[in-house]
DSSP file (Angstrom, degrees, kcal/mol; ACC not computed):
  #  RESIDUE AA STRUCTURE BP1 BP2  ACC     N-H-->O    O-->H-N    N-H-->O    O-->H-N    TCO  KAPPA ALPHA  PHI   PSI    X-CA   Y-CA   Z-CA
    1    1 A X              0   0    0      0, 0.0    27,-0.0     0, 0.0    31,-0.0   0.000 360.0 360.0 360.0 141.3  -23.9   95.2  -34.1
    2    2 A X        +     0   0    0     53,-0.1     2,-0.1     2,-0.0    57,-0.1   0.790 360.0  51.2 -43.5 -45.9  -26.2   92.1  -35.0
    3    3 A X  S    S-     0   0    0     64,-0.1     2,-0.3     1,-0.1     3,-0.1  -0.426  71.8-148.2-122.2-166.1  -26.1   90.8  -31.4
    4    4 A X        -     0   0    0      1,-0.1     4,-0.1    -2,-0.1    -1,-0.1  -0.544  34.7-105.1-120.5-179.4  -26.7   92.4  -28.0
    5    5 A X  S >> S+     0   0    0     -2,-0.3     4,-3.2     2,-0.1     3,-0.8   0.886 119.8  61.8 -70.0 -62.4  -25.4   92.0  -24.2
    6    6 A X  H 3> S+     0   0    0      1,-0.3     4,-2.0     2,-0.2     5,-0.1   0.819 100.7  49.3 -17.1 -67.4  -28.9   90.3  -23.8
    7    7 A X  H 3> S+     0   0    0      1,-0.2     4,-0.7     2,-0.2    -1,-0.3   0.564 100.0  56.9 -73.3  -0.8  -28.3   87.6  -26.0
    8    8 A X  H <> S+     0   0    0     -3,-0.8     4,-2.9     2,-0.1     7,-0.2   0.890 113.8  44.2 -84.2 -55.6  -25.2   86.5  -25.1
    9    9 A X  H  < S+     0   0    0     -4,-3.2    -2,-0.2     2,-0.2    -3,-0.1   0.856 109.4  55.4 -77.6  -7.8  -26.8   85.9  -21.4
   10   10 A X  H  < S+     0   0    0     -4,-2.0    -1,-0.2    -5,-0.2    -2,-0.1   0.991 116.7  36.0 -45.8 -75.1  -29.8   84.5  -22.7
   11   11 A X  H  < S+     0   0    0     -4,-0.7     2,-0.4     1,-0.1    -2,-0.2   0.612 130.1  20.0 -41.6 -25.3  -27.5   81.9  -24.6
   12   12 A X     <  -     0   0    0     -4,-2.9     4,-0.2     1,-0.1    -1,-0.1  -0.951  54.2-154.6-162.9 136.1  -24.7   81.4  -21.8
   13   13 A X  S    S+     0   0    0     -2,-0.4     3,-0.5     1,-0.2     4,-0.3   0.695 105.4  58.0 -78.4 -12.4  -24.6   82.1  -17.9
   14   14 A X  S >> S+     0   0    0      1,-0.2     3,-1.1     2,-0.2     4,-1.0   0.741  76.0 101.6 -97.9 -17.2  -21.0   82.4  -18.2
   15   15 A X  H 3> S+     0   0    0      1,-0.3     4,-1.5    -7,-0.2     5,-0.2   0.790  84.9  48.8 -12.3 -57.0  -21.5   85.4  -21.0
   16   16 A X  H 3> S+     0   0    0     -3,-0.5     4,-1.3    -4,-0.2    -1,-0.3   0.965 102.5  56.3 -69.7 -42.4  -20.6   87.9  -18.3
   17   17 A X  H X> S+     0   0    0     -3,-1.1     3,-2.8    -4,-0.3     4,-1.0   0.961 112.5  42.5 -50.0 -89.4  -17.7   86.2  -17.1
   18   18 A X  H >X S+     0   0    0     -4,-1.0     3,-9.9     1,-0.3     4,-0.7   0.818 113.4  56.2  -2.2-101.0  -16.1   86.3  -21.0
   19   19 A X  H 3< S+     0   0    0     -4,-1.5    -1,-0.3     1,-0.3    -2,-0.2   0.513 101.9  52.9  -5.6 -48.2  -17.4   90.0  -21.3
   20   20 A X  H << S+     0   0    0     -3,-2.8    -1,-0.3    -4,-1.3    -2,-0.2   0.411 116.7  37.6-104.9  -5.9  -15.6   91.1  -18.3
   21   21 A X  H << S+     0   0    0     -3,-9.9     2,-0.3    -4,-1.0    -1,-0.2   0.554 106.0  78.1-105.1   2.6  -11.9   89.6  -19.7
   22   22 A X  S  < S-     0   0    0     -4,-0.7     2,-0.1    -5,-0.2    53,-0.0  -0.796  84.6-120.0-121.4 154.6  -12.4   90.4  -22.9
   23   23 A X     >  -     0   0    0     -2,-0.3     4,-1.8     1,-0.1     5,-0.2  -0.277  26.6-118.1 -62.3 155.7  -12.0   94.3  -24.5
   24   24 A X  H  > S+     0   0    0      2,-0.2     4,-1.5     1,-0.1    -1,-0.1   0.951 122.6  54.9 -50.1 -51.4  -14.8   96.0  -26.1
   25   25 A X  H >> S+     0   0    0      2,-0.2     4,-2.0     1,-0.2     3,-1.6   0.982 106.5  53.8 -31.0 -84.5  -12.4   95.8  -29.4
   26   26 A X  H 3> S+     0   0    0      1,-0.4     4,-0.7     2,-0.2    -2,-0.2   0.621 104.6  53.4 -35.0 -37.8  -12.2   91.8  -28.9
   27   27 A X  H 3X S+     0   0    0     -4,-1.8     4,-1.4     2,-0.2    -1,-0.4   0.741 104.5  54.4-109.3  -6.7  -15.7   91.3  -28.9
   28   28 A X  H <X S+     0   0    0     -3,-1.6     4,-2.6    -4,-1.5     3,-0.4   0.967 113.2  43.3 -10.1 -93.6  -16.2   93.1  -32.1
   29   29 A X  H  X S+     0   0    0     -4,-2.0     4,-3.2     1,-0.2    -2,-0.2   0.714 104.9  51.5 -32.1 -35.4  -14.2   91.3  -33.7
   30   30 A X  H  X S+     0   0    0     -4,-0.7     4,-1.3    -5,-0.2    -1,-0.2   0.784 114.1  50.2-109.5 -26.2  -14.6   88.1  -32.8
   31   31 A X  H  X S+     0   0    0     -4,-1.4     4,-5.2    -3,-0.4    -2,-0.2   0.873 108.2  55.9 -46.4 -33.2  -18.8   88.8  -33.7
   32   32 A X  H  X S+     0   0    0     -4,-2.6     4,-2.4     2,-0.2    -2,-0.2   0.981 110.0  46.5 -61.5 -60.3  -17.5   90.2  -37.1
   33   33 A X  H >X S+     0   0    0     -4,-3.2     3,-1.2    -5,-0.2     4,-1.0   0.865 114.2  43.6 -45.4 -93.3  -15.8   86.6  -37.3
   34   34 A X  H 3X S+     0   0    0     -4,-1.3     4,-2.3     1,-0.3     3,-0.3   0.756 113.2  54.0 -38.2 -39.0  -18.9   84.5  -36.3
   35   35 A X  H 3X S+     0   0    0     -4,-5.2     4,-2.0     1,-0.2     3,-0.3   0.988 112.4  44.4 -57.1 -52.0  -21.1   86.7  -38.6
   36   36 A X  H <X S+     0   0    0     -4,-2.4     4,-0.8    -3,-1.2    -1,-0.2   0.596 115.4  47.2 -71.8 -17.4  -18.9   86.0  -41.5
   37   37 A X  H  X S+     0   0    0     -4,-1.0     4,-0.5    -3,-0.3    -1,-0.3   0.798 110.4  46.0 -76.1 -34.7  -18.6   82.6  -40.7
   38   38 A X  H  X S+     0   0    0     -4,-2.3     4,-0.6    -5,-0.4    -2,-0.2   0.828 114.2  57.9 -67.9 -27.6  -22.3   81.8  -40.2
   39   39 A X  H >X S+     0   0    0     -4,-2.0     4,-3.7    -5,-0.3     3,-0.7   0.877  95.9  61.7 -74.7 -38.8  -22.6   84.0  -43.7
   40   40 A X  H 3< S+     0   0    0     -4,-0.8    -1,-0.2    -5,-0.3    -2,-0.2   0.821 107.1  43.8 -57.1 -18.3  -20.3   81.7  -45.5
   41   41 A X  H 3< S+     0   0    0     -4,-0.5    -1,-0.2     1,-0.1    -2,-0.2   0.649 122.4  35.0 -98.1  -5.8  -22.8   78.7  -45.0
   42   42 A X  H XX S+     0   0    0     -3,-0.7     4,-2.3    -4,-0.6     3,-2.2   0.586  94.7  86.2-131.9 -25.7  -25.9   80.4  -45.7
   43   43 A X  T 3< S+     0   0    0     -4,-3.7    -2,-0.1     1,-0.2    -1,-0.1   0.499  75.4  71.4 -62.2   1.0  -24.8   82.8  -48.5
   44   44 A X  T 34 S-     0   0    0     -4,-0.1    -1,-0.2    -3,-0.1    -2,-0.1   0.699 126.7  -1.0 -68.3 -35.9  -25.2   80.4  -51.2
   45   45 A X  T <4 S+     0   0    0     -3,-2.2    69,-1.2     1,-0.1    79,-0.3   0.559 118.4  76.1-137.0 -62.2  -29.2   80.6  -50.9
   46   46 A X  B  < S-A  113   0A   0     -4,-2.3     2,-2.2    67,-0.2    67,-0.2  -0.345  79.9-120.6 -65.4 127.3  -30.0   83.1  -47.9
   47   47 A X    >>  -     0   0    0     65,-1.7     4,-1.6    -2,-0.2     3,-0.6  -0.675  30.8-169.2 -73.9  89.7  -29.7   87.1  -48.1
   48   48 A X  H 3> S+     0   0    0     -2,-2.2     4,-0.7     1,-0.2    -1,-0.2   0.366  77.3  55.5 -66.2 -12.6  -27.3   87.3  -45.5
   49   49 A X  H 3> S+     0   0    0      2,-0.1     4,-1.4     3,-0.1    -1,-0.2   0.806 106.0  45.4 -78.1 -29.7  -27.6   90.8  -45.5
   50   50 A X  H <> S+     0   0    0     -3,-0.6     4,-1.0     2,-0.2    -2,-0.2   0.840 113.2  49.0 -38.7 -62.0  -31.0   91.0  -45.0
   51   51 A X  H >< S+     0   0    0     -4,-1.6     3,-0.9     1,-0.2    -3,-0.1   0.988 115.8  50.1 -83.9 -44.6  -31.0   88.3  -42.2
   52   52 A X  H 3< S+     0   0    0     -4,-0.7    -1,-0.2     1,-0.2    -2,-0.2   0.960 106.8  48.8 -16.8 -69.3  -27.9   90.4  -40.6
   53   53 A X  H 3< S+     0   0    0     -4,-1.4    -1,-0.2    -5,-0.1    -2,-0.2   0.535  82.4 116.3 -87.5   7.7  -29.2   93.7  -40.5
   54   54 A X    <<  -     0   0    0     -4,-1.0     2,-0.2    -3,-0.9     5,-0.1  -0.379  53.9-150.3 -40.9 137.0  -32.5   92.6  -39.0
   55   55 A X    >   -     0   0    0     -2,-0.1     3,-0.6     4,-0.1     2,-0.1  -0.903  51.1 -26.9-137.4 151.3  -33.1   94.2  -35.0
   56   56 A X  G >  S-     0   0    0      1,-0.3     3,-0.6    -2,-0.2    -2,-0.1  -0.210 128.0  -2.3  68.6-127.7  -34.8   92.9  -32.2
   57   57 A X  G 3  S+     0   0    0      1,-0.2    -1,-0.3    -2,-0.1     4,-0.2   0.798 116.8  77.8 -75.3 -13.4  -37.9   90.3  -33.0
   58   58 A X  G <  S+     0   0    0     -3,-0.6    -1,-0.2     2,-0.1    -2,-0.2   0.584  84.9  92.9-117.8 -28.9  -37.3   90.7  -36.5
   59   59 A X  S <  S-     0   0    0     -3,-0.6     2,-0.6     1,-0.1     3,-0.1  -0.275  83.1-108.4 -51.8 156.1  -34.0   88.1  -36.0
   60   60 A X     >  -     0   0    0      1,-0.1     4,-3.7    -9,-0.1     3,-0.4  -0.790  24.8-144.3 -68.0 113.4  -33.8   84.7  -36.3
   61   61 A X  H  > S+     0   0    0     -2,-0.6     4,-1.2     1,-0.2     5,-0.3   0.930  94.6  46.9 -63.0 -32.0  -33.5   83.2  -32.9
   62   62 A X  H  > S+     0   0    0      2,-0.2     4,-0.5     1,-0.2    -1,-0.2   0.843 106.7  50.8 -82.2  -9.2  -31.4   80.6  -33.8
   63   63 A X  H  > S+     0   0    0     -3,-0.4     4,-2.5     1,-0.2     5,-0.3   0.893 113.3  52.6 -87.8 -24.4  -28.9   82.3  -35.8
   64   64 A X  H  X S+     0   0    0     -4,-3.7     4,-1.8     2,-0.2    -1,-0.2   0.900 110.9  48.0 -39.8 -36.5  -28.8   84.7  -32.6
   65   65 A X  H >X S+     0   0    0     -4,-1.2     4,-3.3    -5,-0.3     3,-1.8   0.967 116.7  39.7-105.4-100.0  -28.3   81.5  -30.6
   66   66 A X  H 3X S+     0   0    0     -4,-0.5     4,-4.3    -5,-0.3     5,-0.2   0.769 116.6  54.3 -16.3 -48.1  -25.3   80.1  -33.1
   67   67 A X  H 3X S+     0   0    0     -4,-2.5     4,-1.5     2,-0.2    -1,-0.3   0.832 108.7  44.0 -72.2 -42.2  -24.0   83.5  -33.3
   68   68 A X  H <X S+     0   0    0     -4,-1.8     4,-2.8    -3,-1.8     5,-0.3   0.925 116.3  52.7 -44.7 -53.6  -23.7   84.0  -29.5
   69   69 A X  H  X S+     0   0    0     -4,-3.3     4,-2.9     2,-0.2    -2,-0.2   0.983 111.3  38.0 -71.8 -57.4  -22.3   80.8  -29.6
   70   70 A X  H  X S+     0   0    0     -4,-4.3     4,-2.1     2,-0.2     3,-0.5   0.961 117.1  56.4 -36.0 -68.8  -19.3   81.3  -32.4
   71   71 A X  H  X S+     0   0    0     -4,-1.5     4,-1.1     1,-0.2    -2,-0.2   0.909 107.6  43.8 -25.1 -68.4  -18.7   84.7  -31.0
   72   72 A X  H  X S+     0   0    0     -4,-2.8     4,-1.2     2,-0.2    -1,-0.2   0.882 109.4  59.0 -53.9 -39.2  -18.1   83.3  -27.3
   73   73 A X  H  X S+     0   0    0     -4,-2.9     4,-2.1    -3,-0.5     3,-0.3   0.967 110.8  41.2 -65.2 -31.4  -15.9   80.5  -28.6
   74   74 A X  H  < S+     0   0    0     -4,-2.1    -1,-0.3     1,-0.3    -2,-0.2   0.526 107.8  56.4-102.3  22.8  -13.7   82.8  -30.1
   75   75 A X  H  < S+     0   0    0     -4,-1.1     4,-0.3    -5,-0.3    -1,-0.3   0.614 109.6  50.6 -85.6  -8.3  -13.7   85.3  -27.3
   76   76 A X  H >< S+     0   0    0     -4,-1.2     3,-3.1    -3,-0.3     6,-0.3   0.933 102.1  59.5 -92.4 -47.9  -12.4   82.2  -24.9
   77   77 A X  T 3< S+     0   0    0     -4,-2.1    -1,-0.2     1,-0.2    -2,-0.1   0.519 104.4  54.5 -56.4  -0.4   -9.5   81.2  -27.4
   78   78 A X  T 3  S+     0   0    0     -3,-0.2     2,-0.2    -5,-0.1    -1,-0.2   0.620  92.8  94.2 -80.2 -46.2   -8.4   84.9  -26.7
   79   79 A X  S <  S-     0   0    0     -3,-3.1    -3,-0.1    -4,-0.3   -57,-0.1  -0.368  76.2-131.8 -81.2 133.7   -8.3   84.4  -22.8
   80   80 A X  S    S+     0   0    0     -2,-0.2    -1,-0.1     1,-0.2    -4,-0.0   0.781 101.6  34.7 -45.8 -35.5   -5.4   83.6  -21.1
   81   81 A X  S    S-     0   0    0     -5,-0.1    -1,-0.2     2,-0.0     4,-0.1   0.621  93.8-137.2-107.4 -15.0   -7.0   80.7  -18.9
   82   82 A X        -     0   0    0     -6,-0.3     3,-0.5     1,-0.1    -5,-0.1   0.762  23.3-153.0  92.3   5.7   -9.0   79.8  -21.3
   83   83 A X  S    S+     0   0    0      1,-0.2    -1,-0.1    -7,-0.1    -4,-0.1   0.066  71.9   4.3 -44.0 141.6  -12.4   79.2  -19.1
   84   84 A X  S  > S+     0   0    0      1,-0.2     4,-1.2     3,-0.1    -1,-0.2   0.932  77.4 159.4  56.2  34.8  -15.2   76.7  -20.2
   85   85 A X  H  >  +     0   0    0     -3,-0.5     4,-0.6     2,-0.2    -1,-0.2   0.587  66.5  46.8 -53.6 -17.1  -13.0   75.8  -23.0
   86   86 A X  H  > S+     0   0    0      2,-0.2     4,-2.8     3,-0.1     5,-0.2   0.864 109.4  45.0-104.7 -60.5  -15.0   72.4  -23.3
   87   87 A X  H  > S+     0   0    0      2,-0.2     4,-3.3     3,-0.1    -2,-0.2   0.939 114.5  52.8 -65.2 -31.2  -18.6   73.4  -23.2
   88   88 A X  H >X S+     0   0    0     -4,-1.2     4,-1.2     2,-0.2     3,-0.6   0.942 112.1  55.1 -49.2 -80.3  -17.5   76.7  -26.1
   89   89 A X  H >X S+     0   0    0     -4,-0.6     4,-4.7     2,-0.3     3,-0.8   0.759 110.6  38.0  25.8 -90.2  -16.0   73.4  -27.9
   90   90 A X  H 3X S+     0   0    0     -4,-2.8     4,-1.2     1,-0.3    -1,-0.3   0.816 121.8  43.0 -50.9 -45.3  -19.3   71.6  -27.9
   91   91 A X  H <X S+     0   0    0     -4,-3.3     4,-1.7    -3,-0.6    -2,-0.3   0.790 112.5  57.9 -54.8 -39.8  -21.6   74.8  -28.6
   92   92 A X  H << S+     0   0    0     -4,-1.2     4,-0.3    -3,-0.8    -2,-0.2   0.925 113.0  34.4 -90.0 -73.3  -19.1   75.8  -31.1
   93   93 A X  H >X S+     0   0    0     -4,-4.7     4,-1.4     2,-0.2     3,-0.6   0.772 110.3  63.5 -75.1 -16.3  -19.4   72.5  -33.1
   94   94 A X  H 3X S+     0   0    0     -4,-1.2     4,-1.7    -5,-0.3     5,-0.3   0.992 110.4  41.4 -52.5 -78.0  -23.2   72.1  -32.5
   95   95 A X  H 3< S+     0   0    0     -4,-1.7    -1,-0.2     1,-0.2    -2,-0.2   0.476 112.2  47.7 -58.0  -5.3  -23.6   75.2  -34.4
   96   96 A X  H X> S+     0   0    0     -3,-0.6     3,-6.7    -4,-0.3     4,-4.7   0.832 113.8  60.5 -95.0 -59.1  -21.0   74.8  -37.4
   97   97 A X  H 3X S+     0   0    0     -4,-1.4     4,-1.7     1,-0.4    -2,-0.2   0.761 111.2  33.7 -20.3 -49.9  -22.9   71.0  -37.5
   98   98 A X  H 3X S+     0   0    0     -4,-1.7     4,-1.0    -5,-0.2    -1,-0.4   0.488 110.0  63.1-112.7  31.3  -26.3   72.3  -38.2
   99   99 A X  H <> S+     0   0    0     -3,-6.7     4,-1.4    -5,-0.3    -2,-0.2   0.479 108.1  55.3 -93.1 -25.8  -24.9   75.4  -40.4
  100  100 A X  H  X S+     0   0    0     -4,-4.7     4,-1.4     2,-0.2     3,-0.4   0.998 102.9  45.0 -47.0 -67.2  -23.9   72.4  -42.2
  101  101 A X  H ><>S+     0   0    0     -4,-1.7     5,-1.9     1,-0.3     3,-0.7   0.929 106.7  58.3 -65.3 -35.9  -27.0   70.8  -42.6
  102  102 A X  H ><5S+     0   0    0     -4,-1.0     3,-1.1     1,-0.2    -1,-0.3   0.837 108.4  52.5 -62.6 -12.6  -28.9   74.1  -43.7
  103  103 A X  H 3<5S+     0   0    0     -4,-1.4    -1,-0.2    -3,-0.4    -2,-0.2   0.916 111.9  50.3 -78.3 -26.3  -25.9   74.2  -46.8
  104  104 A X  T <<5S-     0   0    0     -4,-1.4    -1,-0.3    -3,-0.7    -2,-0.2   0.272 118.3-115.4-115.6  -3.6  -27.0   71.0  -47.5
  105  105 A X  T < 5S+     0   0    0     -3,-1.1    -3,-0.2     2,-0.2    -4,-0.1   0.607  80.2 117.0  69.1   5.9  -30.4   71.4  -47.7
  106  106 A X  S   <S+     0   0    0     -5,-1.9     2,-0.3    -6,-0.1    -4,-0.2   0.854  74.4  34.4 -56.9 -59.3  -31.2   69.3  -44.7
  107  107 A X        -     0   0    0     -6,-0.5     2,-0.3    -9,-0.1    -2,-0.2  -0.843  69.2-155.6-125.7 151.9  -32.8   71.8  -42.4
  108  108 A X        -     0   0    0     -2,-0.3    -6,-0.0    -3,-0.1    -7,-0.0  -0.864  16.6-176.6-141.7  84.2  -34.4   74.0  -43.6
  109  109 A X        -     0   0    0     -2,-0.3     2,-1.2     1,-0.1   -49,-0.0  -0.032  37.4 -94.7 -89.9-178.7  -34.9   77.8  -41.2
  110  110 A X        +     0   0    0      2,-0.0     2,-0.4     0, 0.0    -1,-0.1  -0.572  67.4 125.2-105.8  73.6  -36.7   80.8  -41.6
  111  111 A X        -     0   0    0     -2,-1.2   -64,-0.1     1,-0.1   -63,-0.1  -0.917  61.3 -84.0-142.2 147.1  -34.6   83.4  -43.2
  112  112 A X        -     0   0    0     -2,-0.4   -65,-1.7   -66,-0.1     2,-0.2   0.004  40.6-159.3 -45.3 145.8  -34.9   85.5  -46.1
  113  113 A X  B     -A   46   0A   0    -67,-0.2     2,-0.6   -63,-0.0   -67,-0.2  -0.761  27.7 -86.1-127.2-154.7  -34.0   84.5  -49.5
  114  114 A X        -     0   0    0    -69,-1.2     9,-2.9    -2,-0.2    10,-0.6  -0.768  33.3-153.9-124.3 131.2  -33.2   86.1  -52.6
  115  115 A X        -     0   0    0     -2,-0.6     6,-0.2     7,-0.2     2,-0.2  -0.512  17.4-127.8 -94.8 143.0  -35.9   87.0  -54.8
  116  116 A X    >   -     0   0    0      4,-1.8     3,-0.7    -2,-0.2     4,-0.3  -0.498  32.8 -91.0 -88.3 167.6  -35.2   87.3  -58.5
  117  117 A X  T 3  S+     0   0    0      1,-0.3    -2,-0.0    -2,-0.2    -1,-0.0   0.346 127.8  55.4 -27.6 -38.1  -35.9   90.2  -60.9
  118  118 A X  T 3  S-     0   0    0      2,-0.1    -1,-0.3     3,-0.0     3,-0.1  -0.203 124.8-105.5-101.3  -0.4  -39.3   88.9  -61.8
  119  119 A X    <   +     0   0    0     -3,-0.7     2,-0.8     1,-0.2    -2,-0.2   0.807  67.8 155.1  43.7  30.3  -40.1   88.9  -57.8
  120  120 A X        -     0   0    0     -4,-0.3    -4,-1.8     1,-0.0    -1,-0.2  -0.875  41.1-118.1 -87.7 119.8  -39.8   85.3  -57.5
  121  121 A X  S    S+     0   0    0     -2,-0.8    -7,-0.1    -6,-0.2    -6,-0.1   0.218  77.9   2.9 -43.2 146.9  -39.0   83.9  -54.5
  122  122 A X    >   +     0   0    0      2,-0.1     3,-0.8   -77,-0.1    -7,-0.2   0.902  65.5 179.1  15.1  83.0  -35.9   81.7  -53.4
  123  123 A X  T 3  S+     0   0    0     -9,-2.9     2,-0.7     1,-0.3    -8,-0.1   0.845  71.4  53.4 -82.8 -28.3  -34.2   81.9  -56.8
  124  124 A X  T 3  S+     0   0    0    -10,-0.6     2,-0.7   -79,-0.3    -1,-0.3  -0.078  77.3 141.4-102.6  48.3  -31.0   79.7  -55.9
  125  125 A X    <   -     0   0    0     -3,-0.8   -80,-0.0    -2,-0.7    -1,-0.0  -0.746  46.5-145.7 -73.6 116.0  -33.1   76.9  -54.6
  126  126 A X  S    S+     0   0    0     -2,-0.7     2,-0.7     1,-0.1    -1,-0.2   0.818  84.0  56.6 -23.7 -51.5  -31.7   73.6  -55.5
  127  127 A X  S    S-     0   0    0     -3,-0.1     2,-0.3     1,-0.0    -1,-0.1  -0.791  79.4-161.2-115.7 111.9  -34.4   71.6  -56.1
  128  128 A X        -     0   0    0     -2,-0.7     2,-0.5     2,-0.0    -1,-0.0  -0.706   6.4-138.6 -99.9 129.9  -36.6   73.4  -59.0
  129  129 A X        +     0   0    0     -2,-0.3     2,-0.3     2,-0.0    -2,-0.0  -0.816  54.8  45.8-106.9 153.7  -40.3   72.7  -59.8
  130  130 A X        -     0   0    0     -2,-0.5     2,-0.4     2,-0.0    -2,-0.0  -0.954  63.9-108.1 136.8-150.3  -41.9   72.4  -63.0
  131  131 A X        -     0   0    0     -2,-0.3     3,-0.1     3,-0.0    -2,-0.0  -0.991  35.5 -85.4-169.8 159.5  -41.3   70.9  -66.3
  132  132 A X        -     0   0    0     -2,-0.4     2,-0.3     1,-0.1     3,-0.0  -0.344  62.0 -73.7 -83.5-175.1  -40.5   71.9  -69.7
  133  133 A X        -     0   0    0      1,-0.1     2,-0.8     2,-0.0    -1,-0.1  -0.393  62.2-118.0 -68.0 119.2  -42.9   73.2  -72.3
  134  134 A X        -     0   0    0     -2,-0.3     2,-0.8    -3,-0.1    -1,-0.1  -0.221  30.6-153.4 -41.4  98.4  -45.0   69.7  -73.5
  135  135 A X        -     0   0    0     -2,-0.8     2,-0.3    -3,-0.0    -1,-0.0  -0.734   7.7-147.4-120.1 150.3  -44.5   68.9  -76.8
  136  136 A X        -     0   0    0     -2,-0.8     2,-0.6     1,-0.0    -2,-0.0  -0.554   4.4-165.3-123.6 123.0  -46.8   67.0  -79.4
  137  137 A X        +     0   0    0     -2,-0.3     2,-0.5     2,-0.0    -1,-0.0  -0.937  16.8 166.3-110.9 119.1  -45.9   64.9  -82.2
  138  138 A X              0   0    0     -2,-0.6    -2,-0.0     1,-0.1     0, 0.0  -0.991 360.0 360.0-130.1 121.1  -48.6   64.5  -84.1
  139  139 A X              0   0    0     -2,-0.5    -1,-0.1     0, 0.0    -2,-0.0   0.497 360.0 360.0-101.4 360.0  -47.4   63.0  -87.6
């Protein structure tokens, strides 16, 4: 799995709390959701497999962070009481909010992209430099 026991209590004191209502099963799943949602915003541009199958330092700490966070919200919508329903909420939408802005080109993170054939780098970048070939009229 992408994320760890660690990161979850880095990211939230209440992590354990979650952990200990939820099944082993439950929280599978509900990372397999937040990876595939965080993958839908990013797959456009980002090698989402690449930045996935990454261990240890080699992650991005904020998609850890986001990924903790998605993960946890939907391990709470699960629970019966429903604890820290508000702050999951807020984390929840912070993170969809800037997964936003990186589709958008806004923000801009540090995660592989996908090199073309020719081993140039971040081939589905919007905003392309260069120009076409000059040409001269000379009559």
């Amino acid at each position: 799995m992408f994320l760890t026991e660690n990161d979850y209590i880095v990211t939230s004191a209440d992590a354990l709390t979650i952990f200990q209502q939820s099944t082993p099963e439950k929280r599978e799943q509900a990372e397999k959701m937040a990876v595939e949602e965080i993958a839908g915003y990013l797959r456009s541009r980002y090698d989402t497999d690449k930045v996935f199958s990454a261990v240890g330092k080699e992650r991005n700490d904020i998609i850890v962070m986001y990924a903790c966070d998605i993960t946890l919200y939907h391990l709470i919508s699960w629970l019966p009481n429903k604890m820290g329903r508000e702050i999951r909420k807020e984390r929840y939408d912070r993170a969809i909010k800037w997964l936003e802005e990186v589709q958008t080109g806004k923000v801009t993170p540090d995660l592989p992209t996908f090199t073309g054939e020719d081993g140039e780098e971040d081939i589905y970048n919007p905003v392309k430099w260069g120009s076409e070939k000059s040409n001269t009229y000379i009559w």
